[in-house]
N, C-alpha and C positions, 0 to 999 in steps of 0.2 A: 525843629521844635514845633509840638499840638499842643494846640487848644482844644483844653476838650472839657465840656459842662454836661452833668448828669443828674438825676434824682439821685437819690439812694437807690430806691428799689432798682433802679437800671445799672446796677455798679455789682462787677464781679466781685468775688470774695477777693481775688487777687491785687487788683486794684484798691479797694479798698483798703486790706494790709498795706498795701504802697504808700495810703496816704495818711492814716492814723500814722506810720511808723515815721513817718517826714514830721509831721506835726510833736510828736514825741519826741522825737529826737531833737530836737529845737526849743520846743518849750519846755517841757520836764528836764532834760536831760543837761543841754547848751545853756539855758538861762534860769535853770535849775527853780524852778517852779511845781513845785506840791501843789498841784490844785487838780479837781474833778474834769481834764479831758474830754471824756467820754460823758458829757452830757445830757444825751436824749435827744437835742436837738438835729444833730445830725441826719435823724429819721423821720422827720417829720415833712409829711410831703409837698410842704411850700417852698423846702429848704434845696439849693441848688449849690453841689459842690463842681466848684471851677480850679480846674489845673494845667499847668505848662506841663508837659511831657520831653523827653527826650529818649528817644531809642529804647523807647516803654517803662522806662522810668519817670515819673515825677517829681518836679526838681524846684517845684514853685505849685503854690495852694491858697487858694479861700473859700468860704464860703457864704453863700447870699441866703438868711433867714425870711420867713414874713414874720412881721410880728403880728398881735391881736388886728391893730390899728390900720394896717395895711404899710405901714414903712417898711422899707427894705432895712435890716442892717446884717454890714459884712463884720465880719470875721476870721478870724485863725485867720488871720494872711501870713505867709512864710513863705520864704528862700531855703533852698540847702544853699550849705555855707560854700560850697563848691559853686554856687551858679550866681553869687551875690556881684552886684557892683554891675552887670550887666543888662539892667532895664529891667526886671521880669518883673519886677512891682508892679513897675505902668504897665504893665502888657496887660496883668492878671486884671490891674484896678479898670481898663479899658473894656476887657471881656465882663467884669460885673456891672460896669455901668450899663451897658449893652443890655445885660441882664435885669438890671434895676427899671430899667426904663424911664417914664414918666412919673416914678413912685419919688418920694421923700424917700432920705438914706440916712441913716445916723451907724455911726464907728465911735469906740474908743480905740486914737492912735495910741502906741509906745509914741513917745513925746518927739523921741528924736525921728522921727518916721512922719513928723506932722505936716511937713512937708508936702510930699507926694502926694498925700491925699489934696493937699490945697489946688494943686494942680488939676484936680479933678472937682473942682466947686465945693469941696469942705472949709466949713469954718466952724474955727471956738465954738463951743457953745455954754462952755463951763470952766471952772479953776482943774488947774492939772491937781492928781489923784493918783496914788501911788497903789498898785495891785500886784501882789506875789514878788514886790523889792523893786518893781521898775513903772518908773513916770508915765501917766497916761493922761490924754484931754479926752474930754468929748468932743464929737464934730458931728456936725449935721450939712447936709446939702437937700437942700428946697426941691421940690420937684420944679423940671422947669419949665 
């Protein structure tokens, strides 16, 4: 299993189909959510997509935005359902931290997922909030 973190512009077209089609398939499709994907944000060149790979597939995803203010926040984090229950969470949420650095980070976890992040210096920072049928907080971690 690789780690591997890249701009946009440095992502082949092939890879990239790899990694919208994991992200689809998980949130559109598995937890059946209608919502706009394909954002924009994606290409924007603060934005750094981080994934677990396996024998050139990618099998686990997020990605680290800037926002105006200079906070990190991640994103689309996902598992394929095949590689779940395995740690790849931390793995991924380890590689963004790395990524994040000394920056302030803010997430909205799915609720049952709030966990993991805690383990990584997230906390509450709001009332949970319901997006596309499923439970979400905010969290923030301080730069530190």
């Amino acid at each position: 299993m690789e780690t591997r973190v890249a701009a946009f512009a440095d992502l082949d077209t092939s890879t990239l189909y790899a990694l919208l089609k994991l992200r689809v398939d998980v949130f559109v499709v598995e937890q059946k959510c209608a919502y706009p994907e394909l954002d924009g944000r994606d290409t924007e060149p603060g934005t750094r997509h981080i994934w677990l790979e396996e024998a050139g597939t990618p099998v686990a995803y997020l990605r680290v935005l800037s926002e105006p203010s200079g906070t990190a926040r991640i994103g689309r984090v996902v598992v394929a359902p095949s590689h779940r229950g395995a740690g790849l969470g931390s793995r991924l949420m380890a590689a963004a931290m790395h990524e994040v650095g000394a920056r302030d980070a803010i997430l909205d976890a799915q609720t049952e997922a709030a966990a993991l992040y805690r383990r990584f210096g997230f906390e509450q920072t709001g009332p949970e909030f319901v997006e596309d049928g499923i439970p979400h907080v905010p969290m923030r971690r301080p730069a530190p």
